[in-house]
C-alpha positions as CSV (number, residue, x, y, z in Angstrom):
1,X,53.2,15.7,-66.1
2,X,57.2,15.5,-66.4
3,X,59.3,17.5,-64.0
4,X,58.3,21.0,-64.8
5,X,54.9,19.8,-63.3
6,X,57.0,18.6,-60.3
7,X,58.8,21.7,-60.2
8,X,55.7,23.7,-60.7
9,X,54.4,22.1,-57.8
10,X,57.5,22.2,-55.5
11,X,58.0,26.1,-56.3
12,X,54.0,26.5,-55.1
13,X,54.4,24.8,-52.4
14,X,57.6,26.7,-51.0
15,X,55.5,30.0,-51.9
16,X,53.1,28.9,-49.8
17,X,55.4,27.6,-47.0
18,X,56.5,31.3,-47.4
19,X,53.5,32.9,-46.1
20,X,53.0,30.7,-43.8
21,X,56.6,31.3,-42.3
22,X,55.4,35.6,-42.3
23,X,52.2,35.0,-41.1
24,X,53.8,33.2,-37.9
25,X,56.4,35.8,-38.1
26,X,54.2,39.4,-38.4
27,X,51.8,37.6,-35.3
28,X,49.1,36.5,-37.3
29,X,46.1,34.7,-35.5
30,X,46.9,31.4,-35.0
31,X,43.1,30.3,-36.9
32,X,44.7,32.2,-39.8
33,X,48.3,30.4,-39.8
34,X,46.1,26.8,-39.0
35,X,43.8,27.7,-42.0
36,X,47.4,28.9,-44.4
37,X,48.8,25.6,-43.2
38,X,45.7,23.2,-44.1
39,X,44.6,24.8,-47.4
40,X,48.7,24.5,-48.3
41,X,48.9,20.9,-47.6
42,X,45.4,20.2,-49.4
43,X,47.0,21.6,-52.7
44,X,49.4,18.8,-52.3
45,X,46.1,16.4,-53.7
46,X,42.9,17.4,-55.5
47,X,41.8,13.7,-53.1
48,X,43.0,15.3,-49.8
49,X,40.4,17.2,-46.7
50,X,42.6,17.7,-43.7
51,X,42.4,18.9,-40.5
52,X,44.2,20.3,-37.7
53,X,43.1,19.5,-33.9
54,X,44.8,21.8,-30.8
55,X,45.1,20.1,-27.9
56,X,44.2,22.1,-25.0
57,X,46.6,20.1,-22.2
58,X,44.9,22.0,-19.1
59,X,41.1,20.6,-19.7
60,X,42.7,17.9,-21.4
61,X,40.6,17.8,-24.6
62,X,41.2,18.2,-28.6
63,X,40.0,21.0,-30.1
64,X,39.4,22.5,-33.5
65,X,41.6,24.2,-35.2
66,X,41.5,24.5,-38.7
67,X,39.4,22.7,-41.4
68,X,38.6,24.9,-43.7
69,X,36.8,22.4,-46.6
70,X,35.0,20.1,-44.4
71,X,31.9,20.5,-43.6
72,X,30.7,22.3,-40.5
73,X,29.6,20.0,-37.7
């Protein structure tokens, strides 16, 4: 676990901040750059389940948008 596991890491996770970057740039559904974003930040921690909530300002309520290893409701 010295630096090259670091680096390792760091090089993944610009990969993945890559796509994410193209999928927002070719128009991707936004569930699909939501999903890119969660599953990219998870890989940051074997220990980490996130989330991402879209607030919908007209009706004024949270909704879902991506969660991809929790557990449906």
């Amino acid at each position: 676990m010295g630096s090259d596991s670091f680096e390792y890491t760091e090089e993944a996770f610009l990969r993945g901040q890559q796509r994410v970057l193209e999928q927002t740039a070719t128009g991707a559904p936004l569930s699909t750059v939501l999903d890119a974003i969660v599953r990219l930040i998870e890989t940051q921690s074997s220990e980490m389940l996130c989330s991402i909530l879209v607030l919908d300002a007209s009706k004024q309520v949270v909704r879902h948008g991506a969660a991809p290893s929790l557990p449906a409701a």
